[in-house]
N, CA, C and O atoms as a GROMACS GRO file, in nm:
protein
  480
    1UNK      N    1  14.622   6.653  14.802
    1UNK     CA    2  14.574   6.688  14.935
    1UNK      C    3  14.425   6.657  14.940
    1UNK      O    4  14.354   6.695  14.847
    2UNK      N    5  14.366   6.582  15.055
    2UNK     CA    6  14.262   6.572  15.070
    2UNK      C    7  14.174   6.674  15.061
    2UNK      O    8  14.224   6.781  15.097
    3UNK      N    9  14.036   6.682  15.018
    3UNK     CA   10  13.940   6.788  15.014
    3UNK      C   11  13.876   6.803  15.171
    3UNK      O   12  13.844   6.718  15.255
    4UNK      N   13  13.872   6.946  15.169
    4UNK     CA   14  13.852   6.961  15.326
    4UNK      C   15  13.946   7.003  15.383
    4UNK      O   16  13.915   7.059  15.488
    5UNK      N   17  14.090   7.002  15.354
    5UNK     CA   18  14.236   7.051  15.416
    5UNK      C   19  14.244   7.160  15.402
    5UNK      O   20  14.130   7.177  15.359
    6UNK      N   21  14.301   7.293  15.401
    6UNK     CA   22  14.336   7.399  15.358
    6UNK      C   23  14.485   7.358  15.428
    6UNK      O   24  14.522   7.308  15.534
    7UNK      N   25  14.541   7.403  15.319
    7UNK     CA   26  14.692   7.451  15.341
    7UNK      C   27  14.760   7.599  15.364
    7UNK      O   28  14.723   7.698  15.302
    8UNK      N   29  14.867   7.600  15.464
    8UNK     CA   30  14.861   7.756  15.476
    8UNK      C   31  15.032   7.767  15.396
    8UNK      O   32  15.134   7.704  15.424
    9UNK      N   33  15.012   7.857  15.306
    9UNK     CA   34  15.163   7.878  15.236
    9UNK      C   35  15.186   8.003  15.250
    9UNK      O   36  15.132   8.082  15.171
   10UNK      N   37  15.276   8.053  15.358
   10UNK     CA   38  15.313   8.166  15.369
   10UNK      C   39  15.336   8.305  15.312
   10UNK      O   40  15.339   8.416  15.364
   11UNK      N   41  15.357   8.244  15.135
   11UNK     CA   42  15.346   8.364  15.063
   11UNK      C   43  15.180   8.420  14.987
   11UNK      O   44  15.144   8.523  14.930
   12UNK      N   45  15.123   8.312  15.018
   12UNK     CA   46  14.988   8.347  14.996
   12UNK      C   47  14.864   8.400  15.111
   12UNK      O   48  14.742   8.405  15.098
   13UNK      N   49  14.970   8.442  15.251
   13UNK     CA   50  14.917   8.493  15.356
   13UNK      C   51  14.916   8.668  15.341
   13UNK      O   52  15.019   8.736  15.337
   14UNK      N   53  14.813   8.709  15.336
   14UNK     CA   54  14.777   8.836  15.356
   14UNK      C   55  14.850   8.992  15.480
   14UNK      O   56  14.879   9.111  15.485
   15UNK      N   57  14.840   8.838  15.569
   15UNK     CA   58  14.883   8.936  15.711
   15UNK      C   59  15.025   8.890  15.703
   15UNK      O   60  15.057   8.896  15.822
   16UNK      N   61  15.152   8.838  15.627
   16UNK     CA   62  15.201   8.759  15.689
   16UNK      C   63  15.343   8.900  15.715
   16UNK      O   64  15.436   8.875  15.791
   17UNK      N   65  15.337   8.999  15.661
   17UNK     CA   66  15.398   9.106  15.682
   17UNK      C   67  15.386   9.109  15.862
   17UNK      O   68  15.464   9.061  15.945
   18UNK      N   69  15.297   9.161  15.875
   18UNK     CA   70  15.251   9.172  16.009
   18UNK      C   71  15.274   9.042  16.112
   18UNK      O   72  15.289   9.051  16.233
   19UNK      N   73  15.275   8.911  16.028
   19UNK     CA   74  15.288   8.814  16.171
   19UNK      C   75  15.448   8.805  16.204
   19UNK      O   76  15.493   8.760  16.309
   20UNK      N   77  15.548   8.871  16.062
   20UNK     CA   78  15.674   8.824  16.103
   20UNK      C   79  15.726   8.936  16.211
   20UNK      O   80  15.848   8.950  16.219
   21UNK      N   81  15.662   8.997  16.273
   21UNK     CA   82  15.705   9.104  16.345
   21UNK      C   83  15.725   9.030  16.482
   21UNK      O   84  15.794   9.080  16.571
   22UNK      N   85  15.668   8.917  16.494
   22UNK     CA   86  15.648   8.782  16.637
   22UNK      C   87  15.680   8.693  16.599
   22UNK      O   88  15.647   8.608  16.682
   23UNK      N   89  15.743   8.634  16.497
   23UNK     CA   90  15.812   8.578  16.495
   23UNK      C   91  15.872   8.514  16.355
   23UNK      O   92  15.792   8.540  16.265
   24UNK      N   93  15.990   8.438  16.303
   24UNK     CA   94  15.987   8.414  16.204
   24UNK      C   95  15.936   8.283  16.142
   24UNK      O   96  15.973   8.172  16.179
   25UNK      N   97  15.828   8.313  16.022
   25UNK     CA   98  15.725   8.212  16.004
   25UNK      C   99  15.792   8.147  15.885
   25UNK      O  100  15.749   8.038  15.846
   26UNK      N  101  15.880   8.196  15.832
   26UNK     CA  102  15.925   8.143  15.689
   26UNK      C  103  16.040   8.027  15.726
   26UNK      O  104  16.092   7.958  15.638
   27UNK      N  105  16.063   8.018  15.823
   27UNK     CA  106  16.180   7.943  15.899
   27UNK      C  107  16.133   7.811  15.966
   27UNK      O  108  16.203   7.723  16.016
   28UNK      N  109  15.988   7.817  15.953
   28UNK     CA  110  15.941   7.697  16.011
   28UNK      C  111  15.985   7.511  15.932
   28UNK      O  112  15.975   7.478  15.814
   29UNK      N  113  16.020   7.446  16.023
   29UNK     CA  114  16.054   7.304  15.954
   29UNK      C  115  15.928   7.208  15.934
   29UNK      O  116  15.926   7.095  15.885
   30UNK      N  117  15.823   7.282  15.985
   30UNK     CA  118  15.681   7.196  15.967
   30UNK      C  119  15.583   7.322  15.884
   30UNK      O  120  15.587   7.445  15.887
   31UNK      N  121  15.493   7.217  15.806
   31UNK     CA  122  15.410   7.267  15.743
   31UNK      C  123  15.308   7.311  15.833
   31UNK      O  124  15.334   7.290  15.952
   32UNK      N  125  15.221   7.355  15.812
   32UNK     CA  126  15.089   7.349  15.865
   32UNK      C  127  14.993   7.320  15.773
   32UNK      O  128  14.993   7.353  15.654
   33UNK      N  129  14.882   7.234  15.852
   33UNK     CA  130  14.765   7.245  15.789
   33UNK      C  131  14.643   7.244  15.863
   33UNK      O  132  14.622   7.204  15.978
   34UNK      N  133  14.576   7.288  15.790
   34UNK     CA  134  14.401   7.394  15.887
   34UNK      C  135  14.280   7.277  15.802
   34UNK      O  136  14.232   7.281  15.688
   35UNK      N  137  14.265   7.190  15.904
   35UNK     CA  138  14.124   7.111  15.840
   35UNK      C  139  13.983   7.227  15.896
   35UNK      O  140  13.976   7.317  15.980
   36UNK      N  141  13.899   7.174  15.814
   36UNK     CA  142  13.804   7.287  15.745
   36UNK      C  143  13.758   7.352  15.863
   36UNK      O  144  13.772   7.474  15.876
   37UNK      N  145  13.690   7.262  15.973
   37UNK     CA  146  13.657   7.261  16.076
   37UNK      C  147  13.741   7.397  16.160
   37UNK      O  148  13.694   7.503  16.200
   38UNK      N  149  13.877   7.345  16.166
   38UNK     CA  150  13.917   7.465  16.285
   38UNK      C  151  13.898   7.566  16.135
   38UNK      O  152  13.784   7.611  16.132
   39UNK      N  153  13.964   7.600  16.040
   39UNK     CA  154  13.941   7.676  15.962
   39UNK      C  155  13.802   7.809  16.015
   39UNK      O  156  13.806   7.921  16.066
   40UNK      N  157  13.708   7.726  15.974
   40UNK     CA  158  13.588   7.802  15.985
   40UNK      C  159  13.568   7.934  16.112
   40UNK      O  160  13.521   8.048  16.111
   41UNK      N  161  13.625   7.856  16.200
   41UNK     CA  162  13.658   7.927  16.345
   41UNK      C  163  13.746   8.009  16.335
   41UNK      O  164  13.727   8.125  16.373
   42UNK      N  165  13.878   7.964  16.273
   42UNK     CA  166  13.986   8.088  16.261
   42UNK      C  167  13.910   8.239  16.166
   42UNK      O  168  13.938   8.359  16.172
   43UNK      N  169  13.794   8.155  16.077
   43UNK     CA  170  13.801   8.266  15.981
   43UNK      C  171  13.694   8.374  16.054
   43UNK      O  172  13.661   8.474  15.989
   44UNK      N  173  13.646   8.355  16.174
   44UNK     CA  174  13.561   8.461  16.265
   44UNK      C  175  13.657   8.525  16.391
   44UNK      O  176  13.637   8.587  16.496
   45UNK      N  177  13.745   8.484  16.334
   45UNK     CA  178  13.870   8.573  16.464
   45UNK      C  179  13.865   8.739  16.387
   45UNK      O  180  13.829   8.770  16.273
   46UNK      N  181  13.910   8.812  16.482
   46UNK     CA  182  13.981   8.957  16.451
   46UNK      C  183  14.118   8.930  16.433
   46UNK      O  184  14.182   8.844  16.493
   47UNK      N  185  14.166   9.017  16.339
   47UNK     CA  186  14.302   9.016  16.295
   47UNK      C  187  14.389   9.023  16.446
   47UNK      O  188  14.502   8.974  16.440
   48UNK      N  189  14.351   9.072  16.565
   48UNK     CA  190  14.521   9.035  16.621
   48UNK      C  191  14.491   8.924  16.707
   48UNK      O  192  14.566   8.896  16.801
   49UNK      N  193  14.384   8.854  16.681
   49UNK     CA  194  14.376   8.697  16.752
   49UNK      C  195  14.492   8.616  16.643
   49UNK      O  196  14.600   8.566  16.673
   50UNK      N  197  14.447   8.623  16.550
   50UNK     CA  198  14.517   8.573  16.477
   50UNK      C  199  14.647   8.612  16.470
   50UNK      O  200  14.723   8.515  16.464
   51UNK      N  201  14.693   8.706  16.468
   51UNK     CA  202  14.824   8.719  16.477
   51UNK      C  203  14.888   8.677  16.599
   51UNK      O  204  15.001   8.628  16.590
   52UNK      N  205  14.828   8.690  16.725
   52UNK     CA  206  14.881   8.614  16.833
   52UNK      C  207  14.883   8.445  16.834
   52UNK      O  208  14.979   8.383  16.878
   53UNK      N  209  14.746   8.372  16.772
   53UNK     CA  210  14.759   8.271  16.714
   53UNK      C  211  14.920   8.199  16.640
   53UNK      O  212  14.977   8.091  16.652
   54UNK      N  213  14.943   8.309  16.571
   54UNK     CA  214  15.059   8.255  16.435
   54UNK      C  215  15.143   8.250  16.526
   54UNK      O  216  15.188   8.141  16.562
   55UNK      N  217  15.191   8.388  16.591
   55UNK     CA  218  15.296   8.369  16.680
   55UNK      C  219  15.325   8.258  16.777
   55UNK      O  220  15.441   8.227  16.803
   56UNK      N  221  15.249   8.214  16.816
   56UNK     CA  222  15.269   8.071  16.901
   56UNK      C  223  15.279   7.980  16.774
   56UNK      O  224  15.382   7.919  16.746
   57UNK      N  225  15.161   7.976  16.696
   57UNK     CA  226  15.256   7.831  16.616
   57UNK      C  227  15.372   7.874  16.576
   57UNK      O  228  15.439   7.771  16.573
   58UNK      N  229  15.439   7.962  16.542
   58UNK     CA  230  15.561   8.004  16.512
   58UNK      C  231  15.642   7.939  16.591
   58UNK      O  232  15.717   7.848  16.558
   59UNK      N  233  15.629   7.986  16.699
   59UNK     CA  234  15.733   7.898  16.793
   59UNK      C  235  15.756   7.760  16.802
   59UNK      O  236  15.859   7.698  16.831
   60UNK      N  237  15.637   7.722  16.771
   60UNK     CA  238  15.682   7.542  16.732
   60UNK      C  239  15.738   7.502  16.676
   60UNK      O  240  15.772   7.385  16.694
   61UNK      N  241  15.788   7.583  16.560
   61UNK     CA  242  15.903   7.549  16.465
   61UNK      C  243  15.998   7.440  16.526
   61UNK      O  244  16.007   7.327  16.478
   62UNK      N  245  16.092   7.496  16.672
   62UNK     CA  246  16.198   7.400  16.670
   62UNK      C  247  16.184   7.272  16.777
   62UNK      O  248  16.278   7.194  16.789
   63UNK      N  249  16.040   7.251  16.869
   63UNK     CA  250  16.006   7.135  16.903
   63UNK      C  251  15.866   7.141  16.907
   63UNK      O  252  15.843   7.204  17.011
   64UNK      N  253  15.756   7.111  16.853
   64UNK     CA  254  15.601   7.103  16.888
   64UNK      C  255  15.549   7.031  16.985
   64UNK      O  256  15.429   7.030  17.012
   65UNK      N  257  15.693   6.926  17.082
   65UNK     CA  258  15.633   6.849  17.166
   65UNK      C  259  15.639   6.933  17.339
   65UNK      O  260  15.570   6.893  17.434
   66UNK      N  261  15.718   7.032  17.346
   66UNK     CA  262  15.783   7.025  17.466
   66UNK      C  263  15.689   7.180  17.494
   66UNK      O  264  15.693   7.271  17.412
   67UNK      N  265  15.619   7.187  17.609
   67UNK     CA  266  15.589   7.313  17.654
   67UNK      C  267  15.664   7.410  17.652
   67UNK      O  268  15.765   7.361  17.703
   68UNK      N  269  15.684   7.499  17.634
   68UNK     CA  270  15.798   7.637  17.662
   68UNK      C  271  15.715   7.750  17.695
   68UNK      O  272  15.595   7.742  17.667
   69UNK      N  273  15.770   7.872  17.762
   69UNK     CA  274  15.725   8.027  17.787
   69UNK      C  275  15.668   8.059  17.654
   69UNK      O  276  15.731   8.003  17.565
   70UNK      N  277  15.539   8.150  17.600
   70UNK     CA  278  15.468   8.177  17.469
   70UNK      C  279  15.424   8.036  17.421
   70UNK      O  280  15.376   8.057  17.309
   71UNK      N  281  15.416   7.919  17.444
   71UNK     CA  282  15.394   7.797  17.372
   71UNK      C  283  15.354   7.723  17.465
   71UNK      O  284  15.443   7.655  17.516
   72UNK      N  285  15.195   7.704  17.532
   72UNK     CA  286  15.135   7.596  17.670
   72UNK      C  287  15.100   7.500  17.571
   72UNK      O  288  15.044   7.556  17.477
   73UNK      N  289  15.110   7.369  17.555
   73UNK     CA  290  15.109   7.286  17.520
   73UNK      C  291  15.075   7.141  17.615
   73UNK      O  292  15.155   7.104  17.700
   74UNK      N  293  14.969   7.081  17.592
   74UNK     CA  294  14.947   6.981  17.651
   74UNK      C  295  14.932   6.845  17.559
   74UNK      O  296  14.907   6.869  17.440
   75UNK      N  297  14.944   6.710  17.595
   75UNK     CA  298  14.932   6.618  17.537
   75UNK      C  299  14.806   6.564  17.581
   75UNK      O  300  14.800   6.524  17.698
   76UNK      N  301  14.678   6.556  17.490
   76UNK     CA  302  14.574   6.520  17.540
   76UNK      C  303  14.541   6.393  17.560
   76UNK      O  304  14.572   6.318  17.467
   77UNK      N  305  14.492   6.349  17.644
   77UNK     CA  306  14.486   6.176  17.693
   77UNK      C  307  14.367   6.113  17.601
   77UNK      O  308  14.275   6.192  17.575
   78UNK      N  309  14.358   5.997  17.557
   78UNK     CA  310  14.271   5.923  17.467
   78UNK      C  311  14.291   5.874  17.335
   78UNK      O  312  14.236   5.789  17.264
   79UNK      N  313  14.415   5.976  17.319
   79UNK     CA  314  14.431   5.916  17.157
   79UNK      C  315  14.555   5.903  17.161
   79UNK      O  316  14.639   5.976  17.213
   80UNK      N  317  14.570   5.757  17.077
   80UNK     CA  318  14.730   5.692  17.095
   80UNK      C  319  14.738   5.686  16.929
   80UNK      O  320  14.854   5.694  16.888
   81UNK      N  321  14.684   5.679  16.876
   81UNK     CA  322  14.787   5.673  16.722
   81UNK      C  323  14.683   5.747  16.607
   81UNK      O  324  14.584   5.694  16.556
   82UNK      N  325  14.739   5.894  16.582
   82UNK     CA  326  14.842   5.984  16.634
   82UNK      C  327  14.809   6.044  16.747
   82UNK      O  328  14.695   6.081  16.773
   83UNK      N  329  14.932   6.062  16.842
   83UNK     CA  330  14.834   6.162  16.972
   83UNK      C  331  14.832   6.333  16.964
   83UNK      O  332  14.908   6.416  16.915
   84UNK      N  333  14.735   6.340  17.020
   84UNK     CA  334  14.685   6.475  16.962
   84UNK      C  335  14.757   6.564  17.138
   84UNK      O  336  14.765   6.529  17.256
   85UNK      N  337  14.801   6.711  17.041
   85UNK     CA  338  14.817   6.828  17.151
   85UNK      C  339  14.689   6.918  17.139
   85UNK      O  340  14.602   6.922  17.052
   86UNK      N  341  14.711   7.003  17.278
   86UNK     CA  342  14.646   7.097  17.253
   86UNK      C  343  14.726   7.251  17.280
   86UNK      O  344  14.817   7.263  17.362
   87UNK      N  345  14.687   7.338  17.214
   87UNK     CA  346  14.834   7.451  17.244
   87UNK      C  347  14.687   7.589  17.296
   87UNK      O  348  14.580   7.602  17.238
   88UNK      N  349  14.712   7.630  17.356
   88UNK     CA  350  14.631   7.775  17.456
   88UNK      C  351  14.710   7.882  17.393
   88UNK      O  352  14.833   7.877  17.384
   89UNK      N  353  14.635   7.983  17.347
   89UNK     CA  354  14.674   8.098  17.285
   89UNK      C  355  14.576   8.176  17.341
   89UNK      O  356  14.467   8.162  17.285
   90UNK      N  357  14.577   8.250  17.428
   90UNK     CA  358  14.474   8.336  17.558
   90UNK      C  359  14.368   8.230  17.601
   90UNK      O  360  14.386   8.154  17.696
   91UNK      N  361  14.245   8.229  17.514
   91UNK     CA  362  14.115   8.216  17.568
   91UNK      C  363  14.088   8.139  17.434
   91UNK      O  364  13.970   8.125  17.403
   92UNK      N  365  14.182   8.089  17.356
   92UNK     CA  366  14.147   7.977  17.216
   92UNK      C  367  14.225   7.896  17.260
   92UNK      O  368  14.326   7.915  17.328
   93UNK      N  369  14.184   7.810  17.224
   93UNK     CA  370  14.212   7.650  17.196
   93UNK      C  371  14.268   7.611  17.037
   93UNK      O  372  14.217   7.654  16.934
   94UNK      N  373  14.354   7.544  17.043
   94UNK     CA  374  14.376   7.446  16.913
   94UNK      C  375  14.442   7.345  16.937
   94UNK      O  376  14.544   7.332  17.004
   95UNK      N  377  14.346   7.226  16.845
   95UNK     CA  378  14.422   7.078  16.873
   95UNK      C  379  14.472   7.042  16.782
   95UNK      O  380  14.413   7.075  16.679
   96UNK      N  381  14.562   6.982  16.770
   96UNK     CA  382  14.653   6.984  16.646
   96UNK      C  383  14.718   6.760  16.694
   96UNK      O  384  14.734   6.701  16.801
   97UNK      N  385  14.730   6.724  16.568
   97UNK     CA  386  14.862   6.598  16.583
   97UNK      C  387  14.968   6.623  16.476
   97UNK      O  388  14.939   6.676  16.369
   98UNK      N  389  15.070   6.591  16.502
   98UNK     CA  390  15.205   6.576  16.411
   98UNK      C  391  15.208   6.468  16.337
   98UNK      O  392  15.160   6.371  16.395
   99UNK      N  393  15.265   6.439  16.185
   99UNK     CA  394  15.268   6.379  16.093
   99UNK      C  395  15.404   6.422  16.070
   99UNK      O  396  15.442   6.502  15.985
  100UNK      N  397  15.497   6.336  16.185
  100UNK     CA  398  15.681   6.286  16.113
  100UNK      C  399  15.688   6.278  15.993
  100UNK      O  400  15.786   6.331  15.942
  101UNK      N  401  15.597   6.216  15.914
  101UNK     CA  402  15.637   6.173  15.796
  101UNK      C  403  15.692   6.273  15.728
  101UNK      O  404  15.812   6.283  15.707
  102UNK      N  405  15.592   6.365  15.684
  102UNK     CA  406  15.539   6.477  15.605
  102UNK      C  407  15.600   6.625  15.683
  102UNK      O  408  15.578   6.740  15.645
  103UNK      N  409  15.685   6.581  15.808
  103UNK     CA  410  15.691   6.719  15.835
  103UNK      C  411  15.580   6.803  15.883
  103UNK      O  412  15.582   6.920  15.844
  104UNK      N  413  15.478   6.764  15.967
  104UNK     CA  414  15.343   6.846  15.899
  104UNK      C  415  15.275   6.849  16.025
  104UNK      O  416  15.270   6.742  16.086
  105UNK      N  417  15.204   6.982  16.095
  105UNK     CA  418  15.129   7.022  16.174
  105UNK      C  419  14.990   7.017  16.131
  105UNK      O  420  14.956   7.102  16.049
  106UNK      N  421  14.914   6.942  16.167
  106UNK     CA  422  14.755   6.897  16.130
  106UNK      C  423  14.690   6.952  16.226
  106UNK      O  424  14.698   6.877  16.323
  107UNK      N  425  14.611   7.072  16.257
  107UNK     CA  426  14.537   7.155  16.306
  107UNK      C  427  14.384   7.103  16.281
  107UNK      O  428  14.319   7.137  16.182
  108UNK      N  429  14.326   7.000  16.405
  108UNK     CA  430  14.174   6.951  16.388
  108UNK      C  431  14.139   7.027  16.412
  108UNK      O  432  14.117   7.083  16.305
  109UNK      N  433  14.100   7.104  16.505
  109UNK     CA  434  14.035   7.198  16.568
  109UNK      C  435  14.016   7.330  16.638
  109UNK      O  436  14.091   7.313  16.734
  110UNK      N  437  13.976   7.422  16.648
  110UNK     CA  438  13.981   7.569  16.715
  110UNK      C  439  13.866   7.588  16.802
  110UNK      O  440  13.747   7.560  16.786
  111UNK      N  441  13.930   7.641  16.898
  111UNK     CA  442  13.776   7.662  16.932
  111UNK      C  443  13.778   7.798  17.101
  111UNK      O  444  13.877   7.844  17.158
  112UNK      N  445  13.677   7.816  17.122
  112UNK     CA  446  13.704   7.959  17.244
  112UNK      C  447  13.693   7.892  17.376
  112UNK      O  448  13.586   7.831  17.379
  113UNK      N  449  13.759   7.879  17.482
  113UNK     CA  450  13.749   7.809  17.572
  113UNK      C  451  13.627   7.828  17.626
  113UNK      O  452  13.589   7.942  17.596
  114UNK      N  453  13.530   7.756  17.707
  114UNK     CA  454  13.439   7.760  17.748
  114UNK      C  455  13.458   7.846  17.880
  114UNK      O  456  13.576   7.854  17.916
  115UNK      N  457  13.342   7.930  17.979
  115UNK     CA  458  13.358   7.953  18.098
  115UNK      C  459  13.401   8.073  18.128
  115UNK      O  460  13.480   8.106  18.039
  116UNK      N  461  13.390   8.169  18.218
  116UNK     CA  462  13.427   8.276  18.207
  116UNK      C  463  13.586   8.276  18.343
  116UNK      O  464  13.656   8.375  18.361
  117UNK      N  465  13.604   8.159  18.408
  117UNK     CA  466  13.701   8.144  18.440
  117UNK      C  467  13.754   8.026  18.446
  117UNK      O  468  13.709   7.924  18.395
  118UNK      N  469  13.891   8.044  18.532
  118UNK     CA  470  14.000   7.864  18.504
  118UNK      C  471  13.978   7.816  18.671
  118UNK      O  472  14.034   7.725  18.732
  119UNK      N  473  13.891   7.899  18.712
  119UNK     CA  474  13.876   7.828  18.849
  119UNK      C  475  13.720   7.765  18.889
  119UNK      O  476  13.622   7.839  18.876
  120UNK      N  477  13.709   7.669  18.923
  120UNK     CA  478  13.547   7.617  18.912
  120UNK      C  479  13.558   7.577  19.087
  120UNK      O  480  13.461   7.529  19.146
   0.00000   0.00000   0.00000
């Protein structure tokens, strides 16, 4: 694994007692992975950002492409190989692209939405 990746392995998750209560995380068909960048950001969250966090990637388990209820998902315009989503979890952001190959959720970025509202 490249340096700079963090990998998240479920049994070496702290909270992960607590995240399976929203959903089941051990069941997922994609990996995840946290480049350093969003990392850094996740690691200044409070514990139930994060747990609301997991719970939506949780749900991606059985399609990461298709919007659903708990899972807003957009396909962001500009990048064609790989194209990148972005998934809304309240008032955070994360951009993430998929790697078919590998099975594998690649998490670039985190971040707090800007603005104190969605109406300008």
């Amino acid at each position: 694994m490249a340096q700079g990746i963090y990998s998240l392995h479920l049994d070496d998750d702290p909270i992960q007692d607590k995240a399976t209560i929203y959903g089941d995380l051990a069941g997922m068909t994609y990996t995840v992975n946290i480049l350093s960048k969003a990392q850094k950001y996740l690691d200044t969250l409070d514990e139930r950002a994060i747990l609301n966090i997991w719970s939506c990637i949780a749900e991606l388990k059985g399609n990461p492409y298709r919007p659903r209820p708990l899972v807003d998902i957009i396909k962001l315009r500009g990048f064609k190989s790989p194209p990148m989503y972005r998934l809304r979890v309240g008032r955070h952001r994360l951009e993430y692209f998929i790697d078919e190959t590998e099975n594998a959720l690649i998490v670039t970025n985190a971040f707090l939405r800007s603005g104190d509202s969605d109406y300008r």
